[in-house]
C-alpha positions in Angstrom: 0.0 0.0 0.0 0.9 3.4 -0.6 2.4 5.7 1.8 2.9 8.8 0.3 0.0 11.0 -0.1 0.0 11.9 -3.9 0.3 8.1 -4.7 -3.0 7.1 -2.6 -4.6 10.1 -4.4 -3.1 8.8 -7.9 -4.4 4.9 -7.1 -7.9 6.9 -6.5 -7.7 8.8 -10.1 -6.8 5.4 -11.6 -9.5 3.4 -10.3 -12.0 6.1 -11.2 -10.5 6.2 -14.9 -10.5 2.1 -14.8 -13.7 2.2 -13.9 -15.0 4.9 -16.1 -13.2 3.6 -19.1 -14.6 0.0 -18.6 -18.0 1.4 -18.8 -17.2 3.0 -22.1 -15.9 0.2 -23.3 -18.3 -2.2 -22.4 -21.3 0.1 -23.6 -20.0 0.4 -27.0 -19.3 -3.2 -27.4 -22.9 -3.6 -26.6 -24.2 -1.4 -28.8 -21.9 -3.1 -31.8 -23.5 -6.3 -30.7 -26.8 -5.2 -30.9 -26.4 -3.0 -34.3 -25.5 -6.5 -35.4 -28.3 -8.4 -34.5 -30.6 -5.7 -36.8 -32.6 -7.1 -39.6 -34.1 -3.9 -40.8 -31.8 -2.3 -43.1 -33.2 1.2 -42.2 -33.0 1.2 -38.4 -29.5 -0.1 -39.0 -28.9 2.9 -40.6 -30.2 5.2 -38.3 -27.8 3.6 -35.7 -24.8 3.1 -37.3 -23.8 6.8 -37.4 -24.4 7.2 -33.5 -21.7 3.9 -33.0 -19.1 5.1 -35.3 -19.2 8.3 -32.9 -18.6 6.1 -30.0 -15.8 4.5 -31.7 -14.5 7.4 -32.8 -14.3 8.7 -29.2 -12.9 5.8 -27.5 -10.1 6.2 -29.3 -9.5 9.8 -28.8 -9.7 9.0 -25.1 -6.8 6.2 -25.4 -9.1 3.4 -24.2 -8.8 1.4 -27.7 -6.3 1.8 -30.0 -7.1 3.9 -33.3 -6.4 1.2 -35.8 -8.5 -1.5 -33.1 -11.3 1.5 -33.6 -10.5 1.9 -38.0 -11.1 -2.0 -38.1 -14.1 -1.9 -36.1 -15.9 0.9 -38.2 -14.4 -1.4 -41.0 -16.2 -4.4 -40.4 -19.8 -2.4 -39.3 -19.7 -0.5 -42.6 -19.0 -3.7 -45.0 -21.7 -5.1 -42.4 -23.9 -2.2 -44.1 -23.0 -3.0 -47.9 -24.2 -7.2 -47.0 -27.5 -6.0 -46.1 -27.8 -3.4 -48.5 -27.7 -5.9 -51.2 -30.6 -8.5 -52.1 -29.9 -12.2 -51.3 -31.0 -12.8 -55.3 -27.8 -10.3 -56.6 -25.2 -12.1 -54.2 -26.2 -15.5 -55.1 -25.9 -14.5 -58.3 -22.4 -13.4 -58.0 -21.3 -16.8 -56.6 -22.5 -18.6 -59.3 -20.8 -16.0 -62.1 
């Protein structure tokens, strides 16, 4: 334990930030995992734009990295262009 008092105080900042940054975290995960779970193509859209921000700011606060954050709005956005398209047109491509 800490004897000094500017390293008790710094173990407090650091478990607030820990804690605060878990929440973050873990609420944009969840709202990734729901946005995935959409069927309708136009409240998917109405999301997506609101998760990208979320993204966007967990990275500019340092809790995930900025390429970790790139890939993420990656994968949500060729997400979009899979349902945007018919089933008809892709199975069409496969056979071609």
């Amino acid at each position: 334990m800490a004897n000094h008092s500017a390293t008790k105080k710094d173990i407090r900042q650091a478990t607030k930030r820990r804690d605060r940054n878990r929440y973050y975290g873990k609420t944009t995960r969840n709202a990734i995992r729901e946005l995935k779970i959409v069927e309708d193509q136009k409240v998917y859209d109405e999301k997506l734009p609101n998760i990208m921000s979320q993204i966007d700011k967990l990275a500019k606060r340092g809790i995930i990295h900025k390429n970790k954050a790139a890939n993420l709005k990656s994968k949500l956005a060729k997400h979009t262009a899979v349902k945007a398209t018919p089933a008809k047109a892709t199975a069409t491509k496969a056979k071609a």
